[in-house]
BAKE-97381 format. One record per residue: residue in three letters; chain; x, y, z of N, C-alpha, C, O in turn. Coordinates in Angstrom, 1 decimal, always signed. Each point is the difference from the previous one (the first is absolute). Layout:
N
<site 'ALA' 'A' <X Y Z> <X Y Z> <X Y Z> <X Y Z>>;
...
//
This chain:
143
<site 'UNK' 'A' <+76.3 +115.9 +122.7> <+0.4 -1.0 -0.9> <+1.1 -0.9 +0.6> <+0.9 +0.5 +0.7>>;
<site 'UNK' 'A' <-0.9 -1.7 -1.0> <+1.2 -0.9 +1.2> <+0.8 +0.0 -1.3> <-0.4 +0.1 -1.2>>;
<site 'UNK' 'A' <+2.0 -0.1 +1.8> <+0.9 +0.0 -0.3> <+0.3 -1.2 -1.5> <-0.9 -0.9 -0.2>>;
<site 'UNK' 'A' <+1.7 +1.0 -0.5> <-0.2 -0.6 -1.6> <+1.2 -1.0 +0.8> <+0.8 +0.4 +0.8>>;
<site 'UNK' 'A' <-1.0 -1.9 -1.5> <+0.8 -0.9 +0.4> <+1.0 +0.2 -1.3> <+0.3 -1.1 -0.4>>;
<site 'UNK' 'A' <+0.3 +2.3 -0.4> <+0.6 -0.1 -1.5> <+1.4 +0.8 +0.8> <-0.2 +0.8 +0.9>>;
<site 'UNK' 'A' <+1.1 -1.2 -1.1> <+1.2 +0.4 +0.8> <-0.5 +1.8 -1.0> <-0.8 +0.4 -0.9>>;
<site 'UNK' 'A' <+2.0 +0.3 +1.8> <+0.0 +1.3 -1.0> <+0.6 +0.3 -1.1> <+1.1 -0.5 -0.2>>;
<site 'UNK' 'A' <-1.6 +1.3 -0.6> <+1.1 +0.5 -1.1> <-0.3 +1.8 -0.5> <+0.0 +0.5 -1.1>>;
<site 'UNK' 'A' <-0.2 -0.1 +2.5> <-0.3 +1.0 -0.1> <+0.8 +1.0 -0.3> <-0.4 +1.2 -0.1>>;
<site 'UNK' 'A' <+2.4 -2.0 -0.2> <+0.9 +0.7 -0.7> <-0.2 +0.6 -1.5> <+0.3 +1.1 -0.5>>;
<site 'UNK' 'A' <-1.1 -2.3 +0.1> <+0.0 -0.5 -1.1> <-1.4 +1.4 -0.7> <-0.1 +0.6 -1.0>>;
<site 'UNK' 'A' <-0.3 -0.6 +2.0> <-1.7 +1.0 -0.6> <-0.9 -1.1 +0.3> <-1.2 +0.4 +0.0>>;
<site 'UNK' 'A' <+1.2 -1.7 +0.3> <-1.1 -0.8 +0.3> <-0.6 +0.1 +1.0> <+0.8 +0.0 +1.0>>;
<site 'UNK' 'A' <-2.0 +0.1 -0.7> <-0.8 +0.3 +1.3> <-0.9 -1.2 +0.2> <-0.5 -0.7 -0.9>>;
<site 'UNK' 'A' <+0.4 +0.6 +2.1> <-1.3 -1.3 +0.1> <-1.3 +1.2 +0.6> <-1.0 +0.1 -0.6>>;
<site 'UNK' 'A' <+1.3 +0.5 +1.5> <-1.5 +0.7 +0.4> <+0.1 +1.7 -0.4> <+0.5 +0.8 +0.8>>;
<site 'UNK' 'A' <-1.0 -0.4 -2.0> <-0.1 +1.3 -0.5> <+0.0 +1.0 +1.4> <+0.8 +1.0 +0.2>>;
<site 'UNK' 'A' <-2.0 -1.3 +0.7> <+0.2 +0.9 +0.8> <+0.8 +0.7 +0.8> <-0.2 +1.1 +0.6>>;
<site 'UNK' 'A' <+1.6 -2.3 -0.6> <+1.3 +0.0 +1.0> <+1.1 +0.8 -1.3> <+1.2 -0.1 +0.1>>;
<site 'UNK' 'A' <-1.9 +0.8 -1.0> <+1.0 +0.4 -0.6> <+0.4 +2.4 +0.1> <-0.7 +1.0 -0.1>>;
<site 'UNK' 'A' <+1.9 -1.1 +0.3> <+0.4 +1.3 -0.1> <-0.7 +0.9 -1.2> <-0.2 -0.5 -1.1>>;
<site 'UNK' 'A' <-0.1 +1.7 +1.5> <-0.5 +1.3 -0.7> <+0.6 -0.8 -1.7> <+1.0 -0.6 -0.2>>;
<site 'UNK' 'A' <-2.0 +1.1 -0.7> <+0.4 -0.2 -1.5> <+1.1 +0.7 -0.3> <+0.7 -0.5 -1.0>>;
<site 'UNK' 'A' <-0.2 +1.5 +1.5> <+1.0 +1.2 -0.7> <+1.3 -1.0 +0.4> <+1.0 -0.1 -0.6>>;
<site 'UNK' 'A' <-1.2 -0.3 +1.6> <+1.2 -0.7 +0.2> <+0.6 -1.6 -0.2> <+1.1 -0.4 +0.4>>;
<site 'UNK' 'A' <-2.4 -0.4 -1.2> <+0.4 -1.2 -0.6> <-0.4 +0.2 -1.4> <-1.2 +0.2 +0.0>>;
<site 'UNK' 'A' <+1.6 -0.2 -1.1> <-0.7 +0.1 -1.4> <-0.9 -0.9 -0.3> <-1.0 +0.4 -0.6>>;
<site 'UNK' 'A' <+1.0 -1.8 +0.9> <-0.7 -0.8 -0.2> <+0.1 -1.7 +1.1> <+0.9 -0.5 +0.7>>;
<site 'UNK' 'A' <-1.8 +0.4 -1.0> <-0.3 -1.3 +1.1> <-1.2 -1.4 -0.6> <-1.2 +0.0 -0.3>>;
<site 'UNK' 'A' <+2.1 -1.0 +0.4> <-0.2 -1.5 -0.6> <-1.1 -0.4 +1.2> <-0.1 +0.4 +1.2>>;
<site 'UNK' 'A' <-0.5 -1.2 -1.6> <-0.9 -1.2 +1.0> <+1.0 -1.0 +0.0> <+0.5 -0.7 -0.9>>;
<site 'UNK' 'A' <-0.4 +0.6 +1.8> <+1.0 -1.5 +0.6> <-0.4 -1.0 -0.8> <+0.7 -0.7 -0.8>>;
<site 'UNK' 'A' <-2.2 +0.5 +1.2> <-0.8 -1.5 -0.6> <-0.1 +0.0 -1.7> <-0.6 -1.0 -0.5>>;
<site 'UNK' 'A' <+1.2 +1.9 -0.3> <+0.6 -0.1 -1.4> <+1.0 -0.3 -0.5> <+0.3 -0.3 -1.2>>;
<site 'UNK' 'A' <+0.4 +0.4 +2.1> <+1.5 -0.1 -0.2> <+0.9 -1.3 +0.8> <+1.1 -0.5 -0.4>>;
<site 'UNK' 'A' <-1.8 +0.1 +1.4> <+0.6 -1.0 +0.8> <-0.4 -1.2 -0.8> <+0.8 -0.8 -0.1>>;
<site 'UNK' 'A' <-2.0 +0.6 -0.6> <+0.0 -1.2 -0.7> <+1.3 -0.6 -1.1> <+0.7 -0.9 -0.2>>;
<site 'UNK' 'A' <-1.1 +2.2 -0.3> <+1.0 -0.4 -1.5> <+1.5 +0.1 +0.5> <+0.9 -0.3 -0.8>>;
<site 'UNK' 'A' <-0.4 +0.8 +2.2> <+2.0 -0.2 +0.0> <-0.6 -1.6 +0.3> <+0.4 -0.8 -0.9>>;
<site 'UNK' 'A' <-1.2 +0.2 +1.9> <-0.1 -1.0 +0.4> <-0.3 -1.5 -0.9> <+0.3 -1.2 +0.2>>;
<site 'UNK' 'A' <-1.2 +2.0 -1.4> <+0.1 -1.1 -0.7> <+1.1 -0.1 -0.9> <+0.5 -1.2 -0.3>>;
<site 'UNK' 'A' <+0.0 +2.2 -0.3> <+1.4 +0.1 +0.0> <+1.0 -1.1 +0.8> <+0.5 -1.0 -0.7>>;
<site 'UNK' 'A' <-0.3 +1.1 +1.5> <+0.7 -0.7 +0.7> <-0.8 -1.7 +0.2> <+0.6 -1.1 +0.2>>;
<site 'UNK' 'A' <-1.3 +1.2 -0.3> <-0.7 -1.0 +0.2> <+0.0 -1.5 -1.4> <-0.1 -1.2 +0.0>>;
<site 'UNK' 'A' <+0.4 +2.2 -0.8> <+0.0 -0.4 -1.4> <+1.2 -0.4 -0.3> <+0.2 -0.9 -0.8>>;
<site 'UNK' 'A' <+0.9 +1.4 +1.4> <+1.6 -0.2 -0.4> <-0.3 -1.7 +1.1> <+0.0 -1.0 -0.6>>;
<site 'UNK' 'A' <-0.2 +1.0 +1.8> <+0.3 -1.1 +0.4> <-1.0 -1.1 -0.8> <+0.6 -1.1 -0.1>>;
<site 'UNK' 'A' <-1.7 +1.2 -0.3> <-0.8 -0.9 -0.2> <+0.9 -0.3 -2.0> <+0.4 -1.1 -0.4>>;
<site 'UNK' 'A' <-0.4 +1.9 -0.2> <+1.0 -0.5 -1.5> <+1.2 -0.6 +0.6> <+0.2 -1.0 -0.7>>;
<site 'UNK' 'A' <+0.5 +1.0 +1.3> <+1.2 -0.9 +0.7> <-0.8 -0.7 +0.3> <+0.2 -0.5 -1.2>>;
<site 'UNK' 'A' <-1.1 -0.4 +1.8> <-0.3 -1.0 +1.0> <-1.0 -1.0 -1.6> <+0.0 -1.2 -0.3>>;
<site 'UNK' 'A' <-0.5 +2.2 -0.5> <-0.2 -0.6 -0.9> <+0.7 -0.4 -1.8> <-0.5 -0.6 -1.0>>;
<site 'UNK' 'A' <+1.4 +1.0 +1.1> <+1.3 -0.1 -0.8> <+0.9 +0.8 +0.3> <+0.4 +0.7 -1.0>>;
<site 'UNK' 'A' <+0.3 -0.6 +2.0> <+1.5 -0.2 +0.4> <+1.0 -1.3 -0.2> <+1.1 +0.1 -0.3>>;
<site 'UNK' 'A' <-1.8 -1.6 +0.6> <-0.1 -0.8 +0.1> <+0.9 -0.2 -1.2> <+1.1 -0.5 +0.2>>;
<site 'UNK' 'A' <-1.5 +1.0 -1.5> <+0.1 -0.4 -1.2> <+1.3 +0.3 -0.3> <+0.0 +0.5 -1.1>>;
<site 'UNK' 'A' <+1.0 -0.6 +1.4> <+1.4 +0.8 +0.3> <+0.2 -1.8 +0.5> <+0.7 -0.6 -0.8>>;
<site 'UNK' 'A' <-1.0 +0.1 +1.6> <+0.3 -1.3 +1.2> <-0.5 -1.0 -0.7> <-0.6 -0.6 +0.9>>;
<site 'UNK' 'A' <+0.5 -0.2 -2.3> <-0.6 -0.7 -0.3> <+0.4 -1.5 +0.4> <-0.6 -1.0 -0.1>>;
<site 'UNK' 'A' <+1.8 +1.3 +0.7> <+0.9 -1.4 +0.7> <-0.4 -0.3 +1.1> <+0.5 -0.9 +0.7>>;
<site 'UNK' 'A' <-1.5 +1.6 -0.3> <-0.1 +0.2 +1.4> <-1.2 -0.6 +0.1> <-1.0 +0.6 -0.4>>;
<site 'UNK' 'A' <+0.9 -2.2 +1.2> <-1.5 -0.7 +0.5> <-0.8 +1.1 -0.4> <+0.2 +1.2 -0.1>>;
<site 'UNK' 'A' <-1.7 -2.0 -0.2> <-1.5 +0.9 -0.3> <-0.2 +0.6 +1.7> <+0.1 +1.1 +0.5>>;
<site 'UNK' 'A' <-0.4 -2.5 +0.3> <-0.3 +0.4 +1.4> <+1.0 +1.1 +0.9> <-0.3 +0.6 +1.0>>;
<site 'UNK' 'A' <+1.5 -0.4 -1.7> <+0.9 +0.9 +0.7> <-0.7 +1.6 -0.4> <-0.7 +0.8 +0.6>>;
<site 'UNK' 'A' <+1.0 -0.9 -1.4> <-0.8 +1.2 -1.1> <-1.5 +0.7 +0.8> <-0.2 +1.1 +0.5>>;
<site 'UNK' 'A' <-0.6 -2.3 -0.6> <-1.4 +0.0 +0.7> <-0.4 +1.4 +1.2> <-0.6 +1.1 +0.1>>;
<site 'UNK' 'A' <+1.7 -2.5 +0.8> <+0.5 +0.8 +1.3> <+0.4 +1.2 +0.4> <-0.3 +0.5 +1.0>>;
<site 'UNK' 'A' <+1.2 +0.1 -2.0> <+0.7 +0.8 -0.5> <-0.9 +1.2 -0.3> <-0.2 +0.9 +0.8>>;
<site 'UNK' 'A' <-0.3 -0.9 -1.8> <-1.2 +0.8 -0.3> <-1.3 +0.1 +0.8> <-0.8 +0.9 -0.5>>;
<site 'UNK' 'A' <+0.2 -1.9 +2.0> <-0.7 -0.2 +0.5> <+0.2 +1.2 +0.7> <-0.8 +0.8 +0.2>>;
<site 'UNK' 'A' <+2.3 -0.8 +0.4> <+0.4 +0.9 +1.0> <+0.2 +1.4 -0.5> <-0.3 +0.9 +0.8>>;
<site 'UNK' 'A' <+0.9 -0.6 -2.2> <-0.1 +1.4 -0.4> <-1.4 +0.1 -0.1> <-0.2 +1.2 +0.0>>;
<site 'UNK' 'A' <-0.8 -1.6 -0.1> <-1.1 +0.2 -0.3> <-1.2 +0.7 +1.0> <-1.0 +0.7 -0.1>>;
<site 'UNK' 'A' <+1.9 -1.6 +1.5> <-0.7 +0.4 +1.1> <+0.1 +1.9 +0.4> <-0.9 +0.6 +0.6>>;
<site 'UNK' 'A' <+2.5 -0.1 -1.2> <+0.1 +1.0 +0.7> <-0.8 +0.8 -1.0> <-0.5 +1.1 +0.4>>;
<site 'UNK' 'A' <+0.4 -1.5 -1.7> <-1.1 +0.8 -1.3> <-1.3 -0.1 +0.7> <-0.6 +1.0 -0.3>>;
<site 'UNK' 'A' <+0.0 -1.7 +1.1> <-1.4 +0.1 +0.7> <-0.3 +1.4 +1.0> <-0.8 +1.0 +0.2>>;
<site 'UNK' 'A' <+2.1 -1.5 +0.5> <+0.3 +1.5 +1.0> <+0.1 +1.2 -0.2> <-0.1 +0.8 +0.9>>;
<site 'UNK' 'A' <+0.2 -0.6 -2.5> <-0.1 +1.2 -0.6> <-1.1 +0.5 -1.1> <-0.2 +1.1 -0.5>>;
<site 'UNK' 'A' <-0.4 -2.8 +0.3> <-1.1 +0.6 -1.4> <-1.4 +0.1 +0.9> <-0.9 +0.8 -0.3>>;
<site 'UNK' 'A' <+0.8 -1.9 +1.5> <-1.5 +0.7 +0.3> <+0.2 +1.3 +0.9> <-0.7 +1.0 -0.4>>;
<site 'UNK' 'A' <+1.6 -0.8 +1.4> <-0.5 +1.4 +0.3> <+0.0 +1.2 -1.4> <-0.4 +1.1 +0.3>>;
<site 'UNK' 'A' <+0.8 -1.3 -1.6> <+0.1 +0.5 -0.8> <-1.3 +0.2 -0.2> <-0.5 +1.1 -0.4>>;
<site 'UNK' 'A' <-0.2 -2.2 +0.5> <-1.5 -0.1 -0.5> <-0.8 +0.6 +0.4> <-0.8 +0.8 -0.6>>;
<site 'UNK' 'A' <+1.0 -1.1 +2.2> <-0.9 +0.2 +1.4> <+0.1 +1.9 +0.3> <-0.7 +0.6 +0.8>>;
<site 'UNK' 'A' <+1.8 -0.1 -1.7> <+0.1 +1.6 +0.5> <-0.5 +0.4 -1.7> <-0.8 +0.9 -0.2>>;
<site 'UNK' 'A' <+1.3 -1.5 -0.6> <-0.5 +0.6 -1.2> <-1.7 +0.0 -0.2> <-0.6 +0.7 -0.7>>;
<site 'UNK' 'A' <+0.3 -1.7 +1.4> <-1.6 -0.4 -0.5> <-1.0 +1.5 +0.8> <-1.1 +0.4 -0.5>>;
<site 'UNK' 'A' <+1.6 +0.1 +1.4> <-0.7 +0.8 +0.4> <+0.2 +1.4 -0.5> <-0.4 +1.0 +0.7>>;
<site 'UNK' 'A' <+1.0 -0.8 -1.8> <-0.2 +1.1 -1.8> <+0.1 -0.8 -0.9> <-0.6 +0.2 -1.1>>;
<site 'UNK' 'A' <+1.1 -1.0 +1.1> <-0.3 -0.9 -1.7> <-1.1 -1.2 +0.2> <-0.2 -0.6 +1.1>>;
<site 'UNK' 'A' <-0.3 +0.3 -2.0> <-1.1 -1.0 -0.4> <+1.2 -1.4 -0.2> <+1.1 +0.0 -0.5>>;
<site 'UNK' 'A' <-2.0 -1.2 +1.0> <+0.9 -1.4 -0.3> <+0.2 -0.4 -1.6> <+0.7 -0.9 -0.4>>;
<site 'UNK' 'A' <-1.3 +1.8 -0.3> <+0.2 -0.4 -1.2> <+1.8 +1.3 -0.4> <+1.1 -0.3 -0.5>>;
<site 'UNK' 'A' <-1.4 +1.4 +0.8> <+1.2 +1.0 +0.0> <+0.8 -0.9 +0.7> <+1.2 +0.2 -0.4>>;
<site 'UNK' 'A' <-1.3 -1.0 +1.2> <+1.1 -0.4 +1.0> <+1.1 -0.7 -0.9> <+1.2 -0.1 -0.2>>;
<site 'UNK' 'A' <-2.7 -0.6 -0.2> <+1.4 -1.7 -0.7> <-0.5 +0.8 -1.2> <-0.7 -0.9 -0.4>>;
<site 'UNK' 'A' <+0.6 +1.9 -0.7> <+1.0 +0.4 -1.5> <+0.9 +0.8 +1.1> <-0.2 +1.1 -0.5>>;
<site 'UNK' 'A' <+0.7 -1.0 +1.1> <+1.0 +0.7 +0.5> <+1.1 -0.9 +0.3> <+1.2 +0.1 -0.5>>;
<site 'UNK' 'A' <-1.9 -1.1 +1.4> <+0.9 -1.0 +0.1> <+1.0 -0.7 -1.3> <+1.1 -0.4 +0.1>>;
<site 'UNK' 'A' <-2.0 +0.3 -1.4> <+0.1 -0.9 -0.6> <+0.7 +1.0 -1.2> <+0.5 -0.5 -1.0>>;
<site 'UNK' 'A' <-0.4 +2.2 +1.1> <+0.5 +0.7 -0.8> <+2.1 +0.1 +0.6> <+1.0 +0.1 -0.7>>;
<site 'UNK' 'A' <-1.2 -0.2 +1.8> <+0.8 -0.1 +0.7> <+1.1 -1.1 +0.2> <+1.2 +0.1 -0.1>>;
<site 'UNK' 'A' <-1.9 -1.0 +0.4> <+0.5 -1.2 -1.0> <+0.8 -0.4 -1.0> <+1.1 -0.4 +0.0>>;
<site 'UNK' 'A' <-2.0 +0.8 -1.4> <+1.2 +0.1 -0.8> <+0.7 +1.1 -0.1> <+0.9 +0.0 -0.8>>;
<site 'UNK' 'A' <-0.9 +0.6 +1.1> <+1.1 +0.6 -0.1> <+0.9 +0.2 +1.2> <+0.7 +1.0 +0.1>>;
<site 'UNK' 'A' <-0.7 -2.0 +0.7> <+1.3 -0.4 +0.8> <+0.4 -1.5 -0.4> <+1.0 -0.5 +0.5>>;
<site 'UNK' 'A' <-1.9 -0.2 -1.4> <+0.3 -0.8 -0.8> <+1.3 +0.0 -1.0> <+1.1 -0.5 +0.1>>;
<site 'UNK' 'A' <-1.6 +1.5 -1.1> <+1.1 +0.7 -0.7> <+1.2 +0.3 +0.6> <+0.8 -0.9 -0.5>>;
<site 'UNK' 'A' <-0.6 +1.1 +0.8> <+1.1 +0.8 +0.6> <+0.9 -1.2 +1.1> <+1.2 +0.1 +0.3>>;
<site 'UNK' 'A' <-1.9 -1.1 +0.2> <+0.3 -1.2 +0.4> <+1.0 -1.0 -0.8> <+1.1 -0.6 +0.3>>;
<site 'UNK' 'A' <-2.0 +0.7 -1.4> <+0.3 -1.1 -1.4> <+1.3 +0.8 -0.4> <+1.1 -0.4 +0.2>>;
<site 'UNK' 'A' <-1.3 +1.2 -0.5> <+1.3 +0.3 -1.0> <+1.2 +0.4 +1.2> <+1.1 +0.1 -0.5>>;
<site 'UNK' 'A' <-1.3 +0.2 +1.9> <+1.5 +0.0 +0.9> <-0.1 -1.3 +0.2> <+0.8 -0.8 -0.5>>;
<site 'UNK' 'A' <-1.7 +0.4 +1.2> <+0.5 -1.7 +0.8> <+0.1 -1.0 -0.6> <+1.0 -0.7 +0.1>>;
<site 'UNK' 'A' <-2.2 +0.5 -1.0> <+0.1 -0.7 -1.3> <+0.6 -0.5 -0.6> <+0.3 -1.2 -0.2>>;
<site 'UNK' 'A' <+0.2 +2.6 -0.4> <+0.9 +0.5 -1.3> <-0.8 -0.6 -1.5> <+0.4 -0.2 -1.1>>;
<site 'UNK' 'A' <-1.4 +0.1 +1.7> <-0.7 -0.1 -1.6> <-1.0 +1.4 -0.5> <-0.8 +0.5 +0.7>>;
<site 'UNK' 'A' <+1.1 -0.2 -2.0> <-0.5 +1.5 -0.5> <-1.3 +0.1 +0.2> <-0.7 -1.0 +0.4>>;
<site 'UNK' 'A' <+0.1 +2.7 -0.8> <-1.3 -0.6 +0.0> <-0.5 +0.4 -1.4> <+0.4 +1.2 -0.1>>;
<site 'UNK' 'A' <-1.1 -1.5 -1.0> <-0.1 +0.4 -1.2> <-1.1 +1.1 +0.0> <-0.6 +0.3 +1.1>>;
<site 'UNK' 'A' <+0.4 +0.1 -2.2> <-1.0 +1.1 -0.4> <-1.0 -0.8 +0.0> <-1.0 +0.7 +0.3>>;
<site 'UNK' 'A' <+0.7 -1.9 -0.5> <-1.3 -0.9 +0.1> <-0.7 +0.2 +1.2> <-1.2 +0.2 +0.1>>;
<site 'UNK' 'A' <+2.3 -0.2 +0.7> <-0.6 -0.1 +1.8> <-0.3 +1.3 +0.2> <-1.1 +0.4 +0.3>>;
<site 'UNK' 'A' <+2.1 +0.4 -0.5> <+0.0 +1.6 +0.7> <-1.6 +0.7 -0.9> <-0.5 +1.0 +0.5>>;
<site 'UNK' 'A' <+0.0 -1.4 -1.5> <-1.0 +0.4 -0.6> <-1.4 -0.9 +0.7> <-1.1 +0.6 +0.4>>;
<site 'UNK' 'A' <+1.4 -1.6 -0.3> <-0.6 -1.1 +1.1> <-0.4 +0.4 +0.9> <-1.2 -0.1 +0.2>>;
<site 'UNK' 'A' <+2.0 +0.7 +0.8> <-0.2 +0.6 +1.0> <-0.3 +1.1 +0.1> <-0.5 +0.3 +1.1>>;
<site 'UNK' 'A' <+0.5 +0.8 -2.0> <-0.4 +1.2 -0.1> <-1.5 -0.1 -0.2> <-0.7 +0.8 +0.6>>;
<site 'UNK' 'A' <+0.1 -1.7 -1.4> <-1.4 -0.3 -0.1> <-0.1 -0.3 +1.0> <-0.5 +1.0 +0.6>>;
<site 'UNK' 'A' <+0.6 -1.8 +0.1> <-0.4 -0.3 +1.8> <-0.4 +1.3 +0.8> <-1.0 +0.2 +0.8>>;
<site 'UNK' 'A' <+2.2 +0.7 -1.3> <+0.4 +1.3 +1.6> <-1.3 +0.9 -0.8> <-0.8 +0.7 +0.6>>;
<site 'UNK' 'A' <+0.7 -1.0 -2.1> <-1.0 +1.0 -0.4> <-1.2 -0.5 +0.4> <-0.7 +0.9 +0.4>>;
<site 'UNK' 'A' <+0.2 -1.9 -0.4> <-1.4 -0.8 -0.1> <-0.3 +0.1 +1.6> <-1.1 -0.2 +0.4>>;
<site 'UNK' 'A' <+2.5 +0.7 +0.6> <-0.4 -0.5 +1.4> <+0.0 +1.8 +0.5> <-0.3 +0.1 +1.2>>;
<site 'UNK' 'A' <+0.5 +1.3 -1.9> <-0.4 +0.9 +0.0> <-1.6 +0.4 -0.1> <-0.5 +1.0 +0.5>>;
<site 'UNK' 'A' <-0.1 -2.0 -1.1> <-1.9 +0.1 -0.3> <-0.3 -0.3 +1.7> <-0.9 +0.7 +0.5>>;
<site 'UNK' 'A' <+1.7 -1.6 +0.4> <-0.5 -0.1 +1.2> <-0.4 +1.3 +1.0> <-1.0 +0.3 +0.7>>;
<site 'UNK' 'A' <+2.3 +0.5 -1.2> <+0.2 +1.0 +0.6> <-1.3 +1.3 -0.4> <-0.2 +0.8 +0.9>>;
<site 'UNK' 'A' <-0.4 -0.7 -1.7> <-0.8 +0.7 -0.4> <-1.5 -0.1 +0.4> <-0.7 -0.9 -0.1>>;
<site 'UNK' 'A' <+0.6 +1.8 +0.6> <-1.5 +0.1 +0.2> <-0.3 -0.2 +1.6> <-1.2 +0.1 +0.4>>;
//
């Protein structure tokens, strides 16, 4: 089997190739790399891309085209992290698992955006709002 292009985390219990792993008695348990590397990545992927897409909003003094630019460039380094997110997730998750993942993920680094960077709350309207989302994007997962 050629070597996994997924850095290691075999601190962690994450393994990329089962077979490269130590006797059972002596690890309790062991992750697939390719389940896990998506979601820190879109993770991360998501923090830069909600900045690039309302961070801005903080700068309203600040030219549109400045702004633009601005978010053109945070946006680029969100690319760097959401397709290989894609490109290593897609080979255990389905492109529809991909993006409710993405998109569960999302808000809720949304949330949590808004009310530190923001500083605007988020009501029970939304947080119920979104909870129908995270539930309705659980049916993906099934089956």
């Amino acid at each position: 089997m050629p070597s996994s292009p997924l850095p290691p985390l075999f601190p962690l219990g994450i393994v990329h190739d089962v077979d490269s792993l130590p006797p059972e008695d002596s690890m309790p348990f062991a992750i697939n790399a390719a389940y896990v590397w998506p979601v820190l990545l879109l993770l991360a992927s998501n923090v830069f891309m909600t900045f690039a897409w309302y961070g801005h909003l903080k700068f309203s003094h600040s030219p549109l085209y400045v702004v633009i630019v601005a978010s053109w460039g945070i946006a680029f380094f969100e690319y760097w992290l959401a397709v290989p997110a894609n490109r290593i997730g897609h080979t255990v998750y389905s492109a529809a698992q991909l993006k409710t993942m993405q998109e569960v993920i999302t808000l809720t680094i949304f949330v949590v955006f808004s009310v530190l960077w923001l500083k605007e709350p988020i009501g029970w309207h939304q947080l119920i709002g979104f909870a129908l989302i995270a539930a309705g994007a659980s049916f993906i997962f099934k089956g």
